[in-house]
Structure formats: C-alpha cells, structure tokens
N, C-alpha and C positions, 0 to 999 in steps of 0.2 A: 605699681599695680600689675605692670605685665607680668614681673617675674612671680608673683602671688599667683596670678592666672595659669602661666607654665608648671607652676609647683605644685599645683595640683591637679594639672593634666597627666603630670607623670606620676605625680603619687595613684590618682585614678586606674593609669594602665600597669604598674606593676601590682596593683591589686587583683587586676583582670587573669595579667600575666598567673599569677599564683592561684588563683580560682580557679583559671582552665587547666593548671598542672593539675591540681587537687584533683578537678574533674575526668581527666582523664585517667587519671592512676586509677581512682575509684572506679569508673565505668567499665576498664581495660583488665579490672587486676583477677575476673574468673571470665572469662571469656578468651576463647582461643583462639577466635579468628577477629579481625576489627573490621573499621571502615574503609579500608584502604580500598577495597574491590572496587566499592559504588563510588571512587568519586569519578569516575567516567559518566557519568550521568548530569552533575552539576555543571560540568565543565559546556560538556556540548551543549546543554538547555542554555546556558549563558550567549554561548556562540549564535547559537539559532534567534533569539530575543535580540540579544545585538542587530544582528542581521534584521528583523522582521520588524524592530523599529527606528532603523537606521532612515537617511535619507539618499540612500544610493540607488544609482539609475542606470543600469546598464547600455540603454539606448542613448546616451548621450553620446557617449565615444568608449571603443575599445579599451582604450590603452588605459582607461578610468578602474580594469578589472582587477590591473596589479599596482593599485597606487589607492594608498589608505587616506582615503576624502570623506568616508563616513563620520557623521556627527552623532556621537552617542545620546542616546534618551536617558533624563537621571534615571527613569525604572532599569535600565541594562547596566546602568553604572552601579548602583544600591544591588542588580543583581549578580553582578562581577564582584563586587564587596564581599557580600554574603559566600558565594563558592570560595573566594581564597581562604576565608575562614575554618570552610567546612573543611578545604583541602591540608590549613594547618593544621587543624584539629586531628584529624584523620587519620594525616602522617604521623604526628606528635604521640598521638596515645598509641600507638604500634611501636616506638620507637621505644616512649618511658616502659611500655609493659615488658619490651625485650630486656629492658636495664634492671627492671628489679625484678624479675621472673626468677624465682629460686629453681622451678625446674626444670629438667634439663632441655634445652631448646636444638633446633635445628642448625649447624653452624652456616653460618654467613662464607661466601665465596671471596675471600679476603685479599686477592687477588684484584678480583673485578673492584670489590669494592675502593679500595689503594688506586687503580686506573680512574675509578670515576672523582674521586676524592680530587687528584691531581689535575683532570681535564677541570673538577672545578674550579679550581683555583690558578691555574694557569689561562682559563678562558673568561673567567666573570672576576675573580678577584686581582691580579695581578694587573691586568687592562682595569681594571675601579680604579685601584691606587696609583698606580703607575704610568698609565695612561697617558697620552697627547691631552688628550680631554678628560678630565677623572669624572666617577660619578659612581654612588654608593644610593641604592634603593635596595626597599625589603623584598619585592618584587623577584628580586635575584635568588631569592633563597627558596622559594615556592619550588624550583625542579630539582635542586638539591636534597629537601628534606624526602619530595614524594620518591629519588631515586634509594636516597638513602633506608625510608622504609617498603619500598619496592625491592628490596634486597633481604627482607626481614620475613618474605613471605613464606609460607607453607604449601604443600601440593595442595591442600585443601584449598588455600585460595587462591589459587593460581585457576581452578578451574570456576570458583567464583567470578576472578577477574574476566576470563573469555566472555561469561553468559555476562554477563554485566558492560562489556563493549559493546559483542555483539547489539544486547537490546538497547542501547543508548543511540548506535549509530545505524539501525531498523527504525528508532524515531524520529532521528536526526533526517534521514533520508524522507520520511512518512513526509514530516512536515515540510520541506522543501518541495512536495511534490503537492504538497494544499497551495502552499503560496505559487507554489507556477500554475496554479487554476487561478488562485485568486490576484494577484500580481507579478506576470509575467517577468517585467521588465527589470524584477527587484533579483532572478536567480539564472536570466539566462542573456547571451549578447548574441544578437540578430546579426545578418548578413558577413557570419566568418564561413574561411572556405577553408578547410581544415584537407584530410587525408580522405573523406569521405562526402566523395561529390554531390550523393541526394540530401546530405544534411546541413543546412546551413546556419545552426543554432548552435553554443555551446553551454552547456549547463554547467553553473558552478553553484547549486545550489544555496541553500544559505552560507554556505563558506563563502571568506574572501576572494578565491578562485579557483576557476575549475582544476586547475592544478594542485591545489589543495583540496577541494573534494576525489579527486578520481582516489589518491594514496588510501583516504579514509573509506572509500566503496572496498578499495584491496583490501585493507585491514577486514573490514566485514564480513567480506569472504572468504577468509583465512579460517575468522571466527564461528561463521554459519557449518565451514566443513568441521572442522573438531569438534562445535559441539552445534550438531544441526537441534531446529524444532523437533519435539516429541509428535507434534502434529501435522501431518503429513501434509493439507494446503498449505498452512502457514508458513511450512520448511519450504515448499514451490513459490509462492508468493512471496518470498524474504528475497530468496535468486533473482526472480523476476525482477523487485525492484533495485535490484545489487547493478545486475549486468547491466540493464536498461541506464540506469544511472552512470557506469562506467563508462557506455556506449556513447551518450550524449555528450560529456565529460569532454570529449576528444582530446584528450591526451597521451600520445601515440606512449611517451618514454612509460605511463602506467601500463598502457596496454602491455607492455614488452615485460614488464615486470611483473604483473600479475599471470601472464603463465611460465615464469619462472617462479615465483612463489606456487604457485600449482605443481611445478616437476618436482619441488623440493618436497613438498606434502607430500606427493603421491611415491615419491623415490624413499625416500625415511621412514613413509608411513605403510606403504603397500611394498617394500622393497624385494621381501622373502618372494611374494604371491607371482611378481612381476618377473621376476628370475626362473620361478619354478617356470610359466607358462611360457615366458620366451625360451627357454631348453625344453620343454618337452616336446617331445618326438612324436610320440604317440596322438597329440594336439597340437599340431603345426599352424593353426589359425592364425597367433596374433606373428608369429617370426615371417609371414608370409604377408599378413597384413604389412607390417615395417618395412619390408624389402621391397614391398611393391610401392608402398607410399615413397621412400626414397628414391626408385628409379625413377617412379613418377617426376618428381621434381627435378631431377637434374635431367630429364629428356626437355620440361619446359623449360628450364633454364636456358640448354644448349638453343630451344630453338628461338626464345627470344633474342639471347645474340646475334644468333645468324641472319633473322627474319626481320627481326623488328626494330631494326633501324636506331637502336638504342640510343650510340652518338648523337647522334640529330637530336632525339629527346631530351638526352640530356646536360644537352649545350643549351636549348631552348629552356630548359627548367633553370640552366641557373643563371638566365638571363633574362629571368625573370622574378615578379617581387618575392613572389615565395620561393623561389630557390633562394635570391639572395637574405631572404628572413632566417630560411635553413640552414648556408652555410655560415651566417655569422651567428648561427645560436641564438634565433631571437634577440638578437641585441646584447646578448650576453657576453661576445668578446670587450667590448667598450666598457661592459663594467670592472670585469676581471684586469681589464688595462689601468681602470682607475686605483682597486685594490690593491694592484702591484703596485702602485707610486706612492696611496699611502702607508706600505711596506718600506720603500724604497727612505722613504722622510722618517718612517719612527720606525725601525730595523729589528727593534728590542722587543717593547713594552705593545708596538702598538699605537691606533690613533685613539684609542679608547671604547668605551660601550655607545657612545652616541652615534657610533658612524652610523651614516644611509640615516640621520633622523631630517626631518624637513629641510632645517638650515641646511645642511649635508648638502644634502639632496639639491637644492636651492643653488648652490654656489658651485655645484658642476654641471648645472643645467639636464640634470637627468629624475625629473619627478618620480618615474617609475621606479627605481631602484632604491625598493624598501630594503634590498638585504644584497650581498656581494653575490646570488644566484650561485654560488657552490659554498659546500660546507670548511674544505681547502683554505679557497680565499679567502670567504668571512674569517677565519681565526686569524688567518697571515695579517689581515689587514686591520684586525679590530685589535690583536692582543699578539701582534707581532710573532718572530720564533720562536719565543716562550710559547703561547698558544698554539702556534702550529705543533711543536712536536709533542703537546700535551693532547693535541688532537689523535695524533697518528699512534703514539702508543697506546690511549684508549679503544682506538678502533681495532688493535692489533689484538687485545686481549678480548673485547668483545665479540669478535670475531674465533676468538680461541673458542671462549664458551658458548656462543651459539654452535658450533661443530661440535665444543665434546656432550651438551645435551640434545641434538638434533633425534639422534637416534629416539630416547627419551622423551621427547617432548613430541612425535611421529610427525617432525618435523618442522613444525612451528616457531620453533627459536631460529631456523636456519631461513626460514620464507620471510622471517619478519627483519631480519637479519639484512637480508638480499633488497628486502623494500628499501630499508633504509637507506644501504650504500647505493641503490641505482639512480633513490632520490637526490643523495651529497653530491652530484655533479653539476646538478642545475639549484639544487635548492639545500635550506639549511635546516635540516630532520633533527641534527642533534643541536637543536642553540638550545642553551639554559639560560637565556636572558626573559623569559618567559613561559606559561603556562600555557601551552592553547592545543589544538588538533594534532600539530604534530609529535608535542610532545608525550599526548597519553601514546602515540605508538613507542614510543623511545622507554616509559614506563611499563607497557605490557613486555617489553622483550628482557628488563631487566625483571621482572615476577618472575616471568615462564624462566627463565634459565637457573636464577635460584631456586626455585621449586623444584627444578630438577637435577639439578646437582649430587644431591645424594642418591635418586637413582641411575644418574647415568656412571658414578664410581663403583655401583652393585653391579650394575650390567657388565661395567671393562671385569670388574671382579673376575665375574660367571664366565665370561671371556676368558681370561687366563687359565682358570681354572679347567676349564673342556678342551684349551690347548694343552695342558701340562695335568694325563690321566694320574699320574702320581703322585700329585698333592691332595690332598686329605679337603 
C-alpha cells in the first residue's frame, strides 16, 4: 500500500514539475523583464510574520538574541512554503526564457558565473556528499538558482531590483517600528550598555538580531541614495527611519561600514565634481574645509595623549567586562577555536552542513553559536579546504567585478561589496545553505554587477579610445 501511496506522490509532483515549466515558458516567453526583482518582498514579509508570530522574548536574557529558540506558527511556516515557491518560480522562468530566447540577449559574466558555480559546489555540494555528516536538502538550491538568475538580469532590472529592496525594507523597518509600539519586548533588549552611554536599548527589529537588522538599514540606504523617493517627505522620512534604526541597532562594525559604503557612493558617484572643487583655486572652500577638519583631529589626538591619561583608561577598560567582551570578540575567539578543531579532524571535505545545528551546539556547550561568526571559518570548518579555497577564489573575482563596474554602477556594486566583506569577519553574508536577509544582499550585488557589465566594457572602451586620439 505504501509504495501505491509513494507512487503517486511522485507521479503527482512531476506533473507539477512539468505544469510549472509549461507555465513559465508560457508566461516568460514575450516579456522581457520577470519576477526576479520582486522577490525581495516575499522574503522579508516572511521574516517579519515569522518574527511577529514567534514566541520570542527579549527580556528574558541577552544572550537568547543570537540563539534560534523561536517556535514557528503553522501560518509563517505555510508562509515560508509559499515564498520558496514564488522564489523557484521566479528564478526558474528567468532562467527557461534565457534558454530558449531566439533573440539576441545580453551576455552573462562567465567568469563570475564559473566562481559562483564552484563556491557552489565546493560549499553546499561537496560538504552534502562528502561531509563528516552528509545531508542533501532542496533548501540548498533556493541561493543557487536566485544567484544563477540574478546573473541573467538586464539594466532595466537591475534598477527594478534597487526600488523593489528599497520598498520592502521601508516596510520591513515600518512594521518593526508598530510592533515596538505594540510589543516592545518582541524587537528590542533592555539594560545593554553598548558605545553609546544615554542609550540603553538595542533594537533588532523583527530580525533575528540586531546585527542582522543594522547590515539590512545599510542596504537601505544604499538603496534610498541611488534611487531616492520622487516625493520629497517621503524621501526625508525613509532617512529618518533608516538612521534612527541604524542608531538604535548599536552595532558599531555597521556603523563603520555604513560610511564606508557612503565614501564608495559618493567617490564613484560624485568623483569628477569632488576633484574639480577640491582643486579649484578660485573656490578654496571645501580644500580648506579638509585641512582644517584634519588638523583639528590630530591636535585632539595629540592632546588626549598627553592630557588624558589614556593608559590608565585603558588598562581599567580591559579590565573590565566590556573590554574583556571587546577583546575576545564577543566570544568569538572560542568559536573560531572550535572551527579550527573541526578543521583540524576532517582537513578535506569538512564536518559537513549540520555544523552549529542544536546537537552541535549541545555537545560543545555553546548554544549561542548558530554559525562559525566568520565567513573564513564557516567554509574551513563546514566543507573543509575544498570550501575554503572555493571561498576565496570567489571572493577574488567578486571583488574583481565589483571594481570593474563600480564606476558604472556610481558606486553601488563597490559599497555593497565593502558591506559584505566587513560583514565576513564576524558573520556569514555569503552562506548558500539558505534564503533569508542576508542573502538578498549577496543577490542584489550579483544583479547590479551583471547589469553592468556591458556598460562598464563601453566606458574602459571610451577610455582607451580618448587615451589613443588616433584610433578611429
């Protein structure tokens, strides 16, 4: 009887299987842009409903911010269902209309694509099969297909995709800021003492934590400068709730990153305008602004040294709980100690995808350490050298192409770029073992770079060409 019952479970979903191909060829096959833009929207409404019918409680204890004790409600499960669908679908019919598209399409950065292909399968597949612990879920394929048609996209949706973050994570922020009217205790943790003495709240909105909302406020504001509101309060009130949010957030490594994602905008995007006025002569404003603002700082500097007793401070600071919080990394050298041993035991392949799952967790006495806290370790330690150096070659080319479309993109690929690596230290921006916040940034930075790719090879063009008057 079971196997009657299996027999037509499977015959059921490869009918599905073949109905959704139908479907999307059909839907896909005169239309030039798809859905790939919007599924920034599904994602986060999933995360926020998660969050909003969760049973998490800040006030219980701290340390409960970065340790996954949430109990999902079936409605956020059935609503997690629905979005991976939407997100196969999405991807899928971008992908079939690129395969049978008779006309001529935009080429694929084949390049980037060969790096992402390899981190796939050197990080998710390789550790599956091979693994201390193996384990094969569909789950896994969800950040492959979206990077894979995230590489398929057009300028036209590339600027889709900005307004479509932007406004998902403008609602995302909205309603985080109803429930800290309406349930406090559900998006922020009381009595922390952070870098900023009069604040002693830290808001992590409906994200899992505030270290995970502050990167997604950056993205935001990435997204609000390139393509701000048409309407002028709205464009001031979108800021308002950006910074205000970033602010509460308290997390210094964002802050540090978010105006380095700023220099980049404004360096890439403003670069000509920035050059002319800091040379001009005739307008010595801002070259005198700069020079004063510099001496400024380094007279305070000198006299802190001299005056202010600094040693003393900073003996007393790290002998104290929050120095010694700061210089062990929030507890992050003990994980990275962990990672290196199960490096150290499976050298090759890895302990597999399960690491950091409960058991994990459970049997080195460290609840809180849902992930190896660098992107580094996690590969070292989940999918061994194979993953490591399928790591670092990816980031090598990633990094290629966010610089050679920066100019291009005024900026954008290099700021989102900069987020990402400043996040791989402490945290894990690029895993594909999952769908969630961090990965639609990892998604918008591989759009924006394909998208411009072919204009950033017209610009080196124009480039050559105004060095070298004698070519035609």
């Amino acid at each position: 009887m079971s196997e009657i019952v299996f027999g037509l479970i499977a015959l059921v979903a490869a009918l599905v299987v073949v109905f959704v191909i139908a479907l999307s060829i059909h839907w896909g096959s005169k239309r030039a842009t798809g859905l790939v833009p919007y599924v920034f929207y599904p994602v986060l409404l999933s995360i926020a409903v998660t969050a909003i019918l969760s049973n998490r409680d800040f006030s219980v204890s701290e340390v409960l911010l970065g340790v996954k004790t949430v109990v999902r409600h079936p409605a956020s499960v059935w609503l997690g269902r629905f979005t991976s669908l939407f997100v196969i679908f999405a991807c899928g019919e971008r992908i079939l209309h690129r395969m049978m598209a008779r006309e001529k399409t935009q080429p694929m950065p084949m390049l980037l694509f060969w790096a992402f292909t390899l981190y796939f399968l050197s990080n998710i597949v390789s550790p599956g099969l091979f693994g201390l612990h193996t384990e094969i879920s569909h789950e896994y394929l969800y950040m492959f297909l979206a990077g894979c048609a995230a590489m398929l996209m057009t300028p036209k949706e590339v600027g889709m995709s900005i307004v479509a973050m932007r406004n998902a994570n403008l609602l995302f922020l909205l309603l985080s800021a109803a429930v800290l009217a309406w349930k406090p205790n559900l998006v922020i943790v009381r009595n922390y003492h952070g870098l900023l003495p009069f604040l002693t709240v830290r808001y992590a909105g409906l994200a899992s934590h505030a270290n995970v909302l502050a990167p997604m406020v950056v993205v935001f504001l990435l997204c609000l400068w390139h393509k701000p509101y048409a309407w002028r309060p709205l464009n001031l009130f979108a800021w308002a709730v950006g910074l205000a949010s970033l602010l509460l957030a308290q997390s210094k490594t964002n802050w540090i990153a978010c105006i380095l994602c700023f220099a980049c905008i404004a360096y890439f995007g403003f670069r000509e305008q920035i050059r002319e006025r800091l040379f001009d002569y005739r307008r010595p404003q801002l070259s005198i602004v700069a020079i004063f603002c510099f001496i400024l700082l380094c007279t305070m500097a000198m006299l802190v040294v001299m005056f202010g007793g600094i040693d003393a401070k900073l003996a007393r600071f790290a002998s104290s709980s929050e120095g010694f919080e700061l210089l062990s990394l929030t507890g992050r050298d003990l994980i990275w100690q962990v990672a290196v041993q199960e490096w150290y035991k499976n050298p090759v392949f890895g302990y597999g995808l399960l690491l950091w799952d409960e058991a994990f967790r459970a049997s080195i006495g460290m609840p809180y350490a849902t992930h190896a806290h660098s992107q580094f370790y996690q590969s070292l330690a989940s999918a061994g050298t194979i993953g490591a150096i399928g790591l670092v070659l990816y980031v090598v080319v990633l990094l290629y192409a966010s610089a050679r479309t920066a100019r291009a993109s005024s900026g954008m690929s290099m700021a989102l770029f900069v987020l990402i690596a400043s996040r791989s230290f402490s945290e894990v921006p690029l895993s594909l073992s999952g769908f969630a916040a961090e990965a639609l940034t990892h998604v918008l930075l591989l759009i924006i770079v394909t998208a411009y790719y072919p204009v950033a090879d017209k610009q080196a063009l124009r480039a050559r060409k105004t060095r070298m008057p004698g070519m035609a």
